[in-house]
N, C-alpha and C positions, 0 to 999 in steps of 0.2 A: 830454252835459250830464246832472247828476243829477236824478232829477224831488226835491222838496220834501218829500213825503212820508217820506222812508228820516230812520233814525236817527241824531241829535246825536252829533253828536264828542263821545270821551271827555273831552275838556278842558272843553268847555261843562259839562257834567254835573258835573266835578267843581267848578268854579266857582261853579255852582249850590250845591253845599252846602257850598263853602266860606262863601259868605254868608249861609248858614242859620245857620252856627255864632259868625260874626260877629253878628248878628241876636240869637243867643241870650243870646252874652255879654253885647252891649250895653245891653239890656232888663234883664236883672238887674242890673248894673251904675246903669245910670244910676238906676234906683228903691232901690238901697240908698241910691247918695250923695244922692239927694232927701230920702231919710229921714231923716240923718244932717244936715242940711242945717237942714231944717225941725225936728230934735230940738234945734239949737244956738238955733234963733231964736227957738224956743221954752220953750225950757227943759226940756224935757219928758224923760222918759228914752227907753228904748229902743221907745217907744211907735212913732212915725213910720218909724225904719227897718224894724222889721219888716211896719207895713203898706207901706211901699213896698219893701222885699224881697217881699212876695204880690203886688204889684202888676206888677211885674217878673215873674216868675214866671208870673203870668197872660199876662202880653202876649206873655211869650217863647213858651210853649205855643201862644198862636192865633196867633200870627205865623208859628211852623214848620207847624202847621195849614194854613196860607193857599199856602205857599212851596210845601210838597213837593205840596200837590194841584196844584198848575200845574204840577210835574215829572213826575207820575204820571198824569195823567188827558189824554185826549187830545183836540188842541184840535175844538171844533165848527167843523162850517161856518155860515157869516152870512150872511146874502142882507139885501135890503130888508126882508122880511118879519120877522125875526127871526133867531135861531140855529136849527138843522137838526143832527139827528144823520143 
């Protein structure tokens, strides 16, 4: 039996950043069409798609932030007391 500790299948790993890149798309994606969304309801020009293309943009960057430190940093241990390195 393998102890827990040894390292993730290739597959997991690659998974893992497959959904990173899913993740990325989708954040910019959905804040353009927000933009483009709220530009028609509003009248406006390309005012709202561009802040929500940044807005996208923003979420996509701390969203891969978020992602790849839980791929890269290794998990702590937790007791009652709290987390323990």
């Amino acid at each position: 039996m393998k102890p827990r500790s040894q390292k993730r299948p290739w597959w997991v790993t690659s998974l893992h950043f497959l959904g990173v890149g899913w993740f990325i798309a989708l954040a910019i994606v959905l804040g353009a069409l927000s933009g483009v969304w709220l530009d028609t309801k509003l009248g406006s020009s390309p005012v709202f798609v561009i802040a929500g293309l940044l807005f996208g943009v923003v979420v996509a960057f701390y969203g891969t932030y978020r992602l790849v430190i839980t791929l890269l940093v290794k998990p702590v241990k937790q007791d009652k007391k709290g987390p323990r390195v």
